[in-house]
DRENMAR-417727 format. One record per residue (C-alpha): residue number from 1; residue in one letter; z negated, y, x. Coordinates in steps of 0.02 Angstrom, whole numbers. Layout:
NUM, A, Z, Y, X;
...
***
This chain:
1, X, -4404, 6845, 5051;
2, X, -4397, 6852, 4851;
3, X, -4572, 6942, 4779;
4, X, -4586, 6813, 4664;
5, X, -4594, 6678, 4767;
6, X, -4755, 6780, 4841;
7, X, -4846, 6754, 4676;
8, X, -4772, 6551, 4653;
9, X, -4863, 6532, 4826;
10, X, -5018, 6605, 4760;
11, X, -5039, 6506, 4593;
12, X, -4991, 6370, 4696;
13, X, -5148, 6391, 4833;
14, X, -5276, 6466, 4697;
15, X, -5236, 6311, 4563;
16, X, -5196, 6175, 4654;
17, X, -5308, 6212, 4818;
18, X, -5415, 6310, 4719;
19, X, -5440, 6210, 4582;
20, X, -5433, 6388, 4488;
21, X, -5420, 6365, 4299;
22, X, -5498, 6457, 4133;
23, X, -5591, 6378, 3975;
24, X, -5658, 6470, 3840;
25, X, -5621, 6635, 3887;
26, X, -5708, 6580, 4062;
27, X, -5648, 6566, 4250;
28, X, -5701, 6407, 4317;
29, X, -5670, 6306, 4495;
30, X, -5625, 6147, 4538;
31, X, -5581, 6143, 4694;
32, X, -5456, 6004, 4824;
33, X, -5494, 6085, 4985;
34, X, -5387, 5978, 5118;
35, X, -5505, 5903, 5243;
36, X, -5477, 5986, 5384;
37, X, -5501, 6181, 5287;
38, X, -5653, 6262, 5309;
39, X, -5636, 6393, 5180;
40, X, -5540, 6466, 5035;
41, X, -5570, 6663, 4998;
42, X, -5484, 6751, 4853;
43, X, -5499, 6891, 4718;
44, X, -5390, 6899, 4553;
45, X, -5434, 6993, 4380;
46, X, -5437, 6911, 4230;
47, X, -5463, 6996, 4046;
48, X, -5513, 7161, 4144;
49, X, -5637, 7096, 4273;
50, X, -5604, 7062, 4456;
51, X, -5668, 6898, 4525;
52, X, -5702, 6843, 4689;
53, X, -5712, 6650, 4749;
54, X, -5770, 6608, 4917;
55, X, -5745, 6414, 4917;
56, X, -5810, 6280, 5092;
57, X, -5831, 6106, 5101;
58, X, -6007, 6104, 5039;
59, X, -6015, 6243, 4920;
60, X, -5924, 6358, 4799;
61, X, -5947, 6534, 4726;
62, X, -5869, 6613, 4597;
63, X, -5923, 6793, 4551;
64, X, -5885, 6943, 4441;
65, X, -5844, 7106, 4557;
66, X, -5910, 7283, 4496;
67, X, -5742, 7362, 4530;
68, X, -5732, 7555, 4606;
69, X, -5591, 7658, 4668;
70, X, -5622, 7581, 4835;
71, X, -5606, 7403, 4801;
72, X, -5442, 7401, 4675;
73, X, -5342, 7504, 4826;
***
């Protein structure tokens, strides 16, 4: 298994499934959830803040994450 293709999988789920993208500086969601998913869960950092988006069929949340030592390890 090549590393890289870890992080093409990734993009692949967070964008596409996700509907992950970023305007004005901003994270946003827009999300394609197949049918039969229930949920979507995922963290990534962008311009030195961690992010968290829990994503379901009938709602999405997107959140800044006060990072510690605990929760970047």
């Amino acid at each position: 298994m090549h590393l890289a293709c870890l992080g093409e999988t990734w993009q692949a789920a967070v964008i596409g499934f996700g509907g992950l993208s970023f305007r004005n500086g901003v994270p946003e969601l827009k999300p394609h959830l197949p049918p039969n998913w229930e949920s979507m869960h995922f963290r990534f950092f962008y311009r030195g803040k961690q992010y968290e988006a829990d994503l379901r069929q009938d709602y999405n949340l997107l959140r800044e994450v006060q990072c510690n030592e605990e929760s970047t390890t």
